[in-house]
C-alpha positions in Angstrom: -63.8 -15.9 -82.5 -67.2 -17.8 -83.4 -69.0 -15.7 -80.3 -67.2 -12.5 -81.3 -68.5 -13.1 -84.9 -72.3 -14.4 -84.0 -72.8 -10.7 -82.0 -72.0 -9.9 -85.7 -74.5 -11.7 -87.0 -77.8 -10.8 -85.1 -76.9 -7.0 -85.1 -76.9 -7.5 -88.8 -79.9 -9.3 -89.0 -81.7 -6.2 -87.7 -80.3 -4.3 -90.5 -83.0 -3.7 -93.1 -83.4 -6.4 -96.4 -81.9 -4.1 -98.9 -78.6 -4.4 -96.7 -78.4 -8.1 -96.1 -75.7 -8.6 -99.5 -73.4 -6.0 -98.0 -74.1 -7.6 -94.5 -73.3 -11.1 -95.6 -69.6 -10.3 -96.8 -68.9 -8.4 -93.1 -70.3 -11.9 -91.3 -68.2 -14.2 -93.7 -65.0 -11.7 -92.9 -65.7 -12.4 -89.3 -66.6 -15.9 -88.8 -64.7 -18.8 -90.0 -67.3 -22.0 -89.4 -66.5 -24.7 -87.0 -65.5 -27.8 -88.6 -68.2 -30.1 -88.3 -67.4 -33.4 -91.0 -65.3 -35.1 -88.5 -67.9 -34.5 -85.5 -71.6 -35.6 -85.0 -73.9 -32.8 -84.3 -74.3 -31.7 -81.1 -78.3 -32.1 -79.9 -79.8 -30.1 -77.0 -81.6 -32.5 -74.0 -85.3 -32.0 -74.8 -86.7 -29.3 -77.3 -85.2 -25.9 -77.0 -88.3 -23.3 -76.9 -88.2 -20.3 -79.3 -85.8 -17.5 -78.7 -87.6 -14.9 -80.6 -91.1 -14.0 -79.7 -92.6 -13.3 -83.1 -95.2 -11.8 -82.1 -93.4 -9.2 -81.1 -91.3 -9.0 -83.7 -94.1 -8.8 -86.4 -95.4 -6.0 -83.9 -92.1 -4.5 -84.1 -92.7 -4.0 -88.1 -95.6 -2.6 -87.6 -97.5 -5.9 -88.8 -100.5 -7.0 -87.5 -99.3 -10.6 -85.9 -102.6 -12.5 -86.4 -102.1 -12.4 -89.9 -99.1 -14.3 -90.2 -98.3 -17.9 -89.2 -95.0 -19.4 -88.6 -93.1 -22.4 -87.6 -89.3 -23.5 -88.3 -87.7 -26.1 -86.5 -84.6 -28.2 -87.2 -85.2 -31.7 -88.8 -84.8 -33.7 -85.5 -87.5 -31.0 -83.9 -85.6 -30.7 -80.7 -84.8 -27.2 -81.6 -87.8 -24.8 -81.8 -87.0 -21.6 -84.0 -89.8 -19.9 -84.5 -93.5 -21.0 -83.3 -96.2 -18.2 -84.4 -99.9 -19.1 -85.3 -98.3 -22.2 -86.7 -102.0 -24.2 -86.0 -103.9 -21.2 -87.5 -105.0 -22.1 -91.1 -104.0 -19.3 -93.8 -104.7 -19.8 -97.3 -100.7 -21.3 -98.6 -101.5 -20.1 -102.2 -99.0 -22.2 -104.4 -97.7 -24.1 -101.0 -100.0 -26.4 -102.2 -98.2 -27.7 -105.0 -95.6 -29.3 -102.4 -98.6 -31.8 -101.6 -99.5 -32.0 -105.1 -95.7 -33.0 -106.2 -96.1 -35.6 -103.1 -99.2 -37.5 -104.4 -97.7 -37.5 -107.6 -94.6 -38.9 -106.7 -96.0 -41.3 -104.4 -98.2 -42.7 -107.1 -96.5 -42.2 -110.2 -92.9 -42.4 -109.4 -89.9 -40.0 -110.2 -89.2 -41.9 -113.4 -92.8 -41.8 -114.8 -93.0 -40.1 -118.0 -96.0 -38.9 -120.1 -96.3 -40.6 -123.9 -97.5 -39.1 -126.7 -98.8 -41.6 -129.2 -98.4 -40.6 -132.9 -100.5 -42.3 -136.1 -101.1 -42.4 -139.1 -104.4 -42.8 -141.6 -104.2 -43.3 -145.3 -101.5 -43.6 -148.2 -98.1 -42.1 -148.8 -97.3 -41.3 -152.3 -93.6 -42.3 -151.9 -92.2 -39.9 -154.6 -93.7 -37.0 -152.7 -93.3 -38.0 -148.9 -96.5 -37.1 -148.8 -99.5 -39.0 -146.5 -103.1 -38.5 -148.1 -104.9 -38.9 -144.9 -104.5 -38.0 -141.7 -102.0 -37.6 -138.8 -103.1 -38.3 -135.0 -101.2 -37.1 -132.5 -102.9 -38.6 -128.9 -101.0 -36.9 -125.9 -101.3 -37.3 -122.0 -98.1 -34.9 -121.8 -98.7 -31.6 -119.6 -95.4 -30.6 -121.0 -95.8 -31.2 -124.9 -94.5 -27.8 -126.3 -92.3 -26.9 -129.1 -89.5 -29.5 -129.0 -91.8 -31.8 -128.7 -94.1 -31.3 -131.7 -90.7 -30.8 -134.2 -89.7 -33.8 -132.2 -92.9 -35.6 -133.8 -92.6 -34.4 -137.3 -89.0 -35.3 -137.3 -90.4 -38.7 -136.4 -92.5 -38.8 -139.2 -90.1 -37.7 -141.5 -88.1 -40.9 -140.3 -90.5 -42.7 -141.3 -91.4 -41.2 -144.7 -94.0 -38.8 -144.4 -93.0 -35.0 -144.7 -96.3 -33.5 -146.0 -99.6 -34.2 -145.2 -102.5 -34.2 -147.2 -104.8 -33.9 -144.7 -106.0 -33.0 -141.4 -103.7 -33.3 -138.2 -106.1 -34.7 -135.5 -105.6 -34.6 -132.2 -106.8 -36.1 -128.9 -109.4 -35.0 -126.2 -106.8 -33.4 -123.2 -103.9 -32.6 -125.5 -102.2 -29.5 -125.0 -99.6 -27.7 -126.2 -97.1 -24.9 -124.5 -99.7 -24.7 -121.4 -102.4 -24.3 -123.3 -105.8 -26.6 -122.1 -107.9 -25.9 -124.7 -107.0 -29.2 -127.8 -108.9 -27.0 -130.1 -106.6 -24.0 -129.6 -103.4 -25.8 -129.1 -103.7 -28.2 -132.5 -103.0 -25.5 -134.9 -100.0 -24.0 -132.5 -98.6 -27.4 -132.2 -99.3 -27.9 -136.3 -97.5 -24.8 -137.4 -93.9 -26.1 -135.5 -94.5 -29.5 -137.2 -94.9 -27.7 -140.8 -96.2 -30.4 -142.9 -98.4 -28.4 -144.8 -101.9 -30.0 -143.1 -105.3 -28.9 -144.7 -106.7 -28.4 -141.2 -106.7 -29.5 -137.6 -109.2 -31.6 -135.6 -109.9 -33.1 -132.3 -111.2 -36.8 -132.3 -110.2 -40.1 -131.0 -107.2 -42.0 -132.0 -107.4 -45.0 -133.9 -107.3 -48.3 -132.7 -104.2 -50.6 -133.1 -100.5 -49.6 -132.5 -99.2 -46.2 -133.0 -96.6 -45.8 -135.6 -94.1 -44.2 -132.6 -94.3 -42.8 -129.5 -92.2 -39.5 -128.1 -92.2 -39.9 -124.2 -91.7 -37.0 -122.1 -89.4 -35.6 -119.7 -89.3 -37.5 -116.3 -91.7 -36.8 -113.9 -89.0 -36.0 -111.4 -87.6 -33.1 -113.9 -91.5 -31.7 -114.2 -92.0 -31.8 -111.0 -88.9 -29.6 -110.1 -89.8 -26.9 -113.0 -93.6 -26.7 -112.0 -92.3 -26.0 -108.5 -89.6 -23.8 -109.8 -92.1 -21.9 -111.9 -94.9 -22.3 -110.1 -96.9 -23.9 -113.0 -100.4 -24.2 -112.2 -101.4 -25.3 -115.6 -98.7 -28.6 -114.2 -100.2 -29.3 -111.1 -103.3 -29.3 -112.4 -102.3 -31.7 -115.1 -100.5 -33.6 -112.9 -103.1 -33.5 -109.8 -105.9 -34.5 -112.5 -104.2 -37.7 -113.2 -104.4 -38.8 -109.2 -107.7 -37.6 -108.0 -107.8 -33.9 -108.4 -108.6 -31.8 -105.3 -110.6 -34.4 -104.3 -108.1 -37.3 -104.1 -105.4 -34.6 -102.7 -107.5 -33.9 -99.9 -108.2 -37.3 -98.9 -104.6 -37.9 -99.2 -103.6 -35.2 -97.1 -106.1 -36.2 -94.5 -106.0 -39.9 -95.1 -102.4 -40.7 -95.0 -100.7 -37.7 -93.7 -102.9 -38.1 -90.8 -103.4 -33.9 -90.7 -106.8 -32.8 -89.2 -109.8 -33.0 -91.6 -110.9 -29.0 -90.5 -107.7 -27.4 -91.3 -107.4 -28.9 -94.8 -109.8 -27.7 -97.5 -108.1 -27.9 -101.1 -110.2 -26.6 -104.3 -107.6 -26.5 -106.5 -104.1 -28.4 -107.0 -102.2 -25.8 -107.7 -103.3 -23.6 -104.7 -105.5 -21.2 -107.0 -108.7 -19.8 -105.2 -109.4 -21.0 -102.0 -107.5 -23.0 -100.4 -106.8 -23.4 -96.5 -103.5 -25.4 -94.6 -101.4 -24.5 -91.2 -98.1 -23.6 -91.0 -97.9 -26.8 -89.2 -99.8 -28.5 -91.9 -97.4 -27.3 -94.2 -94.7 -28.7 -92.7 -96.2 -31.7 -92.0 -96.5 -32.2 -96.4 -92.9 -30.9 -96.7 -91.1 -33.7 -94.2 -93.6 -36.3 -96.0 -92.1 -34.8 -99.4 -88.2 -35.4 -98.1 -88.8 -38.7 -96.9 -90.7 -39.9 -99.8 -87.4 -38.2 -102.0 -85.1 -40.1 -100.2 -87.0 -43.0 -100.9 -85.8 -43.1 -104.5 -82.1 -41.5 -104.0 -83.3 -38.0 -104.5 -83.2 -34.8 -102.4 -85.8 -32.0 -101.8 -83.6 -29.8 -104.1 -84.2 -32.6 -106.9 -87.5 -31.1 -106.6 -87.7 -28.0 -105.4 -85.5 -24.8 -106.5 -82.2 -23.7 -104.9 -82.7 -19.4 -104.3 -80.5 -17.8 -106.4 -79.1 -20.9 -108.3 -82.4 -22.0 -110.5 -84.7 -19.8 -112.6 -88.4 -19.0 -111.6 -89.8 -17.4 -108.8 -86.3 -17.8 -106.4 -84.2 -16.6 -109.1 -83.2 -13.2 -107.7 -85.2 -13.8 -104.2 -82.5 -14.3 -101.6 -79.2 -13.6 -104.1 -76.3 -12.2 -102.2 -78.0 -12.5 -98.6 -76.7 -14.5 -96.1 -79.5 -17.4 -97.0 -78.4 -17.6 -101.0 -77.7 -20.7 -102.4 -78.7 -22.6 -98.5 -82.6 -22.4 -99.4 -84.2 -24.7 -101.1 -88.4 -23.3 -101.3 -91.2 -22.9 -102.8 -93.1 -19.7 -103.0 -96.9 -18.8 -102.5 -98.5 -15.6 -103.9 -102.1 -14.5 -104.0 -103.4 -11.2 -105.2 -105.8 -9.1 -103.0 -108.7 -10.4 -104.9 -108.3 -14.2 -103.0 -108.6 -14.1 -99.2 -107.0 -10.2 -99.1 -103.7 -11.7 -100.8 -101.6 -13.9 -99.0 -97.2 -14.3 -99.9 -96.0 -17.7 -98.6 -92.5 -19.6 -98.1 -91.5 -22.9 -97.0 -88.7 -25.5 -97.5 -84.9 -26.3 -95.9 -82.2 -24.2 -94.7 -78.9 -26.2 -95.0 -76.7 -25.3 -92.1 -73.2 -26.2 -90.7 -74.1 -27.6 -87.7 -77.9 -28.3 -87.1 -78.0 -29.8 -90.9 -81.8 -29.3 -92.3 -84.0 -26.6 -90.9 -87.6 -27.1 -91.7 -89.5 -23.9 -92.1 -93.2 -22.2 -93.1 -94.1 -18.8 -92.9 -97.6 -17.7 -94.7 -98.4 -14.0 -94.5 -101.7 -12.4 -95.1 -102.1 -9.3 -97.0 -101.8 -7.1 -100.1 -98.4 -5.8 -100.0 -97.3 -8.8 -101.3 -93.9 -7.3 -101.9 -93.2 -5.9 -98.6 -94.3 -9.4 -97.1 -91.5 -11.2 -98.9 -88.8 -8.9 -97.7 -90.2 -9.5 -93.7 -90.0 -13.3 -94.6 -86.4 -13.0 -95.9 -85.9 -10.9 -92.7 -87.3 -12.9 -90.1 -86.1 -16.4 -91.7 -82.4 -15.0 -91.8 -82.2 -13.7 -88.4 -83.6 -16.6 -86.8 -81.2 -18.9 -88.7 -78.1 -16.7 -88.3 -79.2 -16.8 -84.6 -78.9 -20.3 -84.0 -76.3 -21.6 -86.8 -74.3 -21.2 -89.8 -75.7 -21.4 -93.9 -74.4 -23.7 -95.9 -74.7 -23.1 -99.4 -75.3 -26.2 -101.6 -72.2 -27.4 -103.9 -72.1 -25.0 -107.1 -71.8 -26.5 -110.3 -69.9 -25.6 -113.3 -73.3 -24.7 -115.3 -76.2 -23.8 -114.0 -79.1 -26.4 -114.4 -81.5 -26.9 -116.8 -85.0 -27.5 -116.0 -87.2 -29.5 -118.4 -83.8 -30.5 -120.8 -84.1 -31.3 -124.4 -82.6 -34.2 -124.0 -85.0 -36.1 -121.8 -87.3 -36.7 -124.8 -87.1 -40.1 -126.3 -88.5 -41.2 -129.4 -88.8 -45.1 -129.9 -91.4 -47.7 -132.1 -93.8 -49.2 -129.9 
């Protein structure tokens, strides 16, 4: 039955990506997967060498193959999927971030979180509740956005001060819903707090202790919605805090051990022009899951599940054969940066070869039409070799960045 049903499988693989959901329901009715929890996974003798020339393949589509770069293998890399270019350096676009979520994590730690300092200058009239003087609100947070600033006022209110008399200062880097510039995000961030402020400013913080502090969401949940979104604003943040381009670089070259001339990095969040392997890529991403499973996390605790999370899988792979098996991260460039470029990578959960590891980077400005062959070409060379296995669904679908991570406390 399982031979019967994979001749099933790669004659629908061929069929074009608009017909993969109706294509996914005929393989399911056909094969029923081998039982593989009681078993340990079979493992070819040596490394089994591509089946599919790619080349070809891209050929085949009437692609051009030199502009594409591809390499997926299973985690123990004794089985080869797909092996095109993969040493050829492409611009990854937001690939990128997948380093910048490793330095991060490596240096900060998944439970790091971001504090926002609040105090206060001046007298309350107690009758009032209101503070003749000034408020200062010192931030570090990427992610300080509404909740947080009502947050903040309701901390003050706690504390007795619901009007303000005064200017609402606050520090050199704050930000507030994304937006880098203090001087435009003070009064944004001022209006959700409503307490009536004369003005906004940007100075320094007092000295001393701060009356309260709000501390973010955990660096583990940012990480997974800047990858899930794509943030650059985040990784730039974030990247800032350990070394910028700079200190990525180094890091990627320094302790990942990847080759100094096929690593150039001039922005965190893969912005501009930016230049990493298939290979390379790969390299980052096995780094990434070892690094997760250091602290009791998965790459999915960081990366988005297609289909199941919002952002830029949302509606990417649903009801293909790969939905709800993926967990990625997408790359997109418009024509104005290296001619466009459309990028994938991350893990294929299977039934029997467990993780497969995979990068594809394609060059180009039919960004569109590029996504669809990547969705192709990924699901035919997986449904060639193995069975998806769709991640455990939940009763609710997860949030990313919850309200209620946020923790307010007295220093």
């Amino acid at each position: 039955m399982f031979a019967a049903g994979l001749v099933v499988v790669l004659v629908l693989t061929f069929i074009p990506y608009s017909l993969l959901t109706r294509a996914r329901q005929a393989v399911v009715s056909v094969i029923s997967p081998p039982d593989v929890s009681s078993r340990a996974v079979e493992q070819p003798q040596g490394v089994t060498p591509p089946a599919l020339d790619v080349e070809r393949w891209y050929a085949e589509h009437d692609e051009r193959p030199e502009l594409h770069g591809v390499l997926v293998e299973t985690a123990d890399r004794r089985a080869l999927l797909a092996d095109h270019n993969a040493d050829k350096t492409f611009n990854p676009a937001s690939l990128i971030k997948l380093a910048t979520t490793l330095l991060v994590l490596k240096r900060l730690g998944p439970d790091h979180r971001f504090e926002t300092r609040v105090y206060t200058e001046g007298e309350t009239d107690e009758a009032t509740k209101t503070l003749k003087g000034r408020v200062f609100v010192s931030s570090a947070d990427p992610t300080f956005g509404d909740h947080a600033a009502s947050l903040v006022a309701r901390g003050l209110r706690e504390r007795g001060v619901e009007r303000l008399d005064g200017e609402i200062v606050v520090t050199d880097g704050f930000s507030f819903n994304y937006n880098e510039k203090p001087e435009e995000s003070a009064p944004l961030a001022a209006k959700v707090m409503g307490m009536k402020e004369k003005g906004t400013a940007v100075g320094e913080a007092p000295a001393g202790a701060p009356l309260f502090v709000l501390r973010s969401y955990t660096l583990r949940e940012i990480l997974l919605y800047m990858n899930a979104h794509s943030s650059n604003f985040v990784a730039e943040q974030l990247c800032a805090r350990v070394g910028g381009p700079e200190g990525l670089r180094n890091f990627i070259v320094g302790e990942l051990g990847l080759s100094a001339e096929q690593v150039e990095i001039a922005r965190c969040s893969g912005r501009e022009r930016n230049r990493m392997s298939a290979r390379g890529v790969l390299a980052v991403l096995r780094a990434l899951d070892d690094e997760a499973a250091r602290h009791g996390m998965r790459l999915e605790d960081l990366m988005p599940v297609a289909s199941d999370d919002a952002g830029t899988l949302r509606r990417r792979l649903e009801g293909g054969p790969l939905d709800g098996a993926l967990v990625g991260k997408t790359g997109t460039l418009t024509a104005e940066v290296d001619g466009g470029m459309a990028s994938l990578a991350g893990v294929v959960y299977t039934e029997r070869a467990g993780k497969i590891y995979f990068a594809i980077l394609d060059q180009g400005s039919r960004i569109s039409e590029n996504r669809e062959l990547e969705d192709l070409l990924l699901a035919q060379l997986i449904l060639a070799q193995d069975i998806p296995r769709p991640l455990p669904q939940t009763e609710e679908r997860r949030r990313l960045l919850p309200s209620t991570s946020l923790t307010v406390s007295d220093e």
